[in-house]
Backbone as a printed PyTorch tensor [residue, N CA C, xyz], in Angstrom:
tensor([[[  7.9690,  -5.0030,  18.7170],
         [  6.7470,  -4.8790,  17.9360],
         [  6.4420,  -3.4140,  17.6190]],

        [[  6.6980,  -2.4340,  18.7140],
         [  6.3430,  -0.9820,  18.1160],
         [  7.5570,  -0.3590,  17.1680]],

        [[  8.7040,  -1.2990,  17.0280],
         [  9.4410,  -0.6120,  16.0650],
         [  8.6000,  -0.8700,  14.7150]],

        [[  8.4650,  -1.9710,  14.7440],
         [  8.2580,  -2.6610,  13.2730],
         [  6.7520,  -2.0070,  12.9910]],

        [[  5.6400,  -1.3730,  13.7690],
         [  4.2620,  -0.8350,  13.5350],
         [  4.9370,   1.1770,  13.1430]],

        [[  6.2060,   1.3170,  13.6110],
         [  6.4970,   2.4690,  13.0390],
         [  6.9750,   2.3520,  11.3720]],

        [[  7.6920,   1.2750,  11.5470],
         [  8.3320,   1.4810,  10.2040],
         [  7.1500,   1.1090,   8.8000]],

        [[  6.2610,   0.7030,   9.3600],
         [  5.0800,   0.4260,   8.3350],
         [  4.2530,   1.6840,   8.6700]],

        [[  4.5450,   2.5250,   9.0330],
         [  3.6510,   4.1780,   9.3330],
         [  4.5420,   4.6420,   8.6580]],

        [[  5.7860,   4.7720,   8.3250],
         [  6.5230,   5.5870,   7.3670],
         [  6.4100,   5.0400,   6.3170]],

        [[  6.5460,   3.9070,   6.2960],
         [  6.3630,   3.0210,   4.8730],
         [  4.7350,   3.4140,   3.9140]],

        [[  3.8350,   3.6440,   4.6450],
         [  2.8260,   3.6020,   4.4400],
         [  2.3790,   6.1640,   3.7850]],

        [[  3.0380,   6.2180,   4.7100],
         [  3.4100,   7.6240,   4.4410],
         [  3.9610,   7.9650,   2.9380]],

        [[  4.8740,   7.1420,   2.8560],
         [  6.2130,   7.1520,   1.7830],
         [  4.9900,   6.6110,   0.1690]],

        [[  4.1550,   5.3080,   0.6680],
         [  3.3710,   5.1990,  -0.2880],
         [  2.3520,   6.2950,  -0.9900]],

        [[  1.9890,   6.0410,  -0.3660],
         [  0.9830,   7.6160,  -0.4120],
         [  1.3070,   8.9650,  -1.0500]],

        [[  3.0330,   9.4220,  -1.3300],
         [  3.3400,  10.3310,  -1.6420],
         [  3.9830,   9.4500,  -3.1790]],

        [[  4.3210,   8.4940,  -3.2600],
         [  4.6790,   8.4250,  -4.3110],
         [  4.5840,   7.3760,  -5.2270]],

        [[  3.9920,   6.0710,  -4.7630],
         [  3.3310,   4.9330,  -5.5160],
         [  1.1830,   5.9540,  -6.3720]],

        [[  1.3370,   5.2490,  -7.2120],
         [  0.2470,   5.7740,  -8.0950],
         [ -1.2120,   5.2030,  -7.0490]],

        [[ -2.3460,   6.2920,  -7.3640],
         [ -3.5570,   5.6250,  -6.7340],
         [ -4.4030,   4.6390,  -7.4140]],

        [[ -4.9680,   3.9090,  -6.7270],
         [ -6.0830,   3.2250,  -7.9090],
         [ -7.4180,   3.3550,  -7.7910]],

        [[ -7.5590,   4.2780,  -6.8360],
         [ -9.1610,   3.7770,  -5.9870],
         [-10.1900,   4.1900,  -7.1820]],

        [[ -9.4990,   5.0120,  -8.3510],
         [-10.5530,   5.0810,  -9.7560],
         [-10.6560,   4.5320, -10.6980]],

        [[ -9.6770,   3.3600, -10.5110],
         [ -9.8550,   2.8540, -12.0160],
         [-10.5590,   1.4900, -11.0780]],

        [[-10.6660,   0.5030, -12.2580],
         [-11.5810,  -0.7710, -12.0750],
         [-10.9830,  -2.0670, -11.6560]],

        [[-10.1220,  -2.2810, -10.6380],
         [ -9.2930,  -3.4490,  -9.9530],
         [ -9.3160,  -4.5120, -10.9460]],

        [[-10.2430,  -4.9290, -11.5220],
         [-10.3890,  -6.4030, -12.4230],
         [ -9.5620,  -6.2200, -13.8110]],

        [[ -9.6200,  -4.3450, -13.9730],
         [ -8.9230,  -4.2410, -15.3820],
         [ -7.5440,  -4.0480, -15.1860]],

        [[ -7.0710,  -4.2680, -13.6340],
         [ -5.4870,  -3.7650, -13.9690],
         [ -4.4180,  -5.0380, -14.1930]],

        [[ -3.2760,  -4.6160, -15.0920],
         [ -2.6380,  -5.4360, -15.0830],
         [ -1.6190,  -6.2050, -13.7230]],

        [[ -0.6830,  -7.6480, -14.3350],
         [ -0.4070,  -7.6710, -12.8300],
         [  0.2260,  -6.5510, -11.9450]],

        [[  1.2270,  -6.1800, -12.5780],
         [  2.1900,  -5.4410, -11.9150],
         [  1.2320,  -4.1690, -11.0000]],

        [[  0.1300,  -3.3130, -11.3170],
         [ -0.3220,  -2.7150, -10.7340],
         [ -1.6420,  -3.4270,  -9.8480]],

        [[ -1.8000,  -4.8000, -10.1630],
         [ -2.1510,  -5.7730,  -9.0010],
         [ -1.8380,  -5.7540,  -7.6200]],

        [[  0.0120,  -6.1850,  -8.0340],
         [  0.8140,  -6.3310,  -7.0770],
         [  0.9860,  -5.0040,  -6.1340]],

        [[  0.8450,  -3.5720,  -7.1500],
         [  1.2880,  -2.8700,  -6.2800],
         [ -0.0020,  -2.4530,  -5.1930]],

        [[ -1.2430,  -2.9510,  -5.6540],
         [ -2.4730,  -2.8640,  -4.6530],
         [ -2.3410,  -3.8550,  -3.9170]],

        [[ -1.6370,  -4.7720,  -4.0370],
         [ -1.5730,  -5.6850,  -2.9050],
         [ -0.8490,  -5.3430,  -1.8900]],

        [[  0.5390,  -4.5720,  -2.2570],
         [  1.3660,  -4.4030,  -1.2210],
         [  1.1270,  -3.3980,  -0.6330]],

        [[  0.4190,  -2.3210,  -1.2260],
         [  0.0090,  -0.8000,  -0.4310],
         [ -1.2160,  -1.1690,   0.7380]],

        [[ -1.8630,  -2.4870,   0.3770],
         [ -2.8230,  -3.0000,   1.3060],
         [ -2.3320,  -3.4980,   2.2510]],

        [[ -1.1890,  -4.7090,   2.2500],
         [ -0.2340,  -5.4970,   2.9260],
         [ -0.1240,  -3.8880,   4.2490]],

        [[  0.9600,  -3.2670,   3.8110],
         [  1.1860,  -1.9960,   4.3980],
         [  0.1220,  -1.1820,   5.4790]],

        [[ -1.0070,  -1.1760,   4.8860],
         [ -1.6410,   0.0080,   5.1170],
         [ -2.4240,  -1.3750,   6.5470]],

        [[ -2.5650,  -2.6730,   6.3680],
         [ -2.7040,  -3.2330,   6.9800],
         [ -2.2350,  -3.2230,   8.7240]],

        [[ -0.4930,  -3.4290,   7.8540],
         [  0.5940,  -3.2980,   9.1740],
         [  0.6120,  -2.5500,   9.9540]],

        [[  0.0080,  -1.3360,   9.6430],
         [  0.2850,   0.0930,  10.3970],
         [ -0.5930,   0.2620,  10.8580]],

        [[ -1.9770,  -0.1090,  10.5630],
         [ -3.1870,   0.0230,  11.6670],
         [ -3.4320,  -0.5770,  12.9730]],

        [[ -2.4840,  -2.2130,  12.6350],
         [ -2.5930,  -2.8920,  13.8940],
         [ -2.2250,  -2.3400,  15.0090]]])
């Protein structure tokens, strides 16, 4: 279990430097694909706190 809570701390690192932010634009106006990618940076950012 602490491997897999590291590799979502790098994963989550790795996001952060190079997936786009959204926290300014308006969630309802984005299309899917930048949906998805707020879903998975959440998924992530999830994993690594536990």
């Amino acid at each position: 279990m602490h491997e897999m809570k590291q590799v979502f701390k790098i994963l989550a690192n790795v996001n952060k430097v190079i997936m786009p932010r959204f926290s300014q634009k308006d969630i309802t106006r984005l299309s899917k694909i930048e949906k998805a990618l707020v879903a998975y940076r959440y998924w992530v950012t999830i994993n690594a706190l536990d």
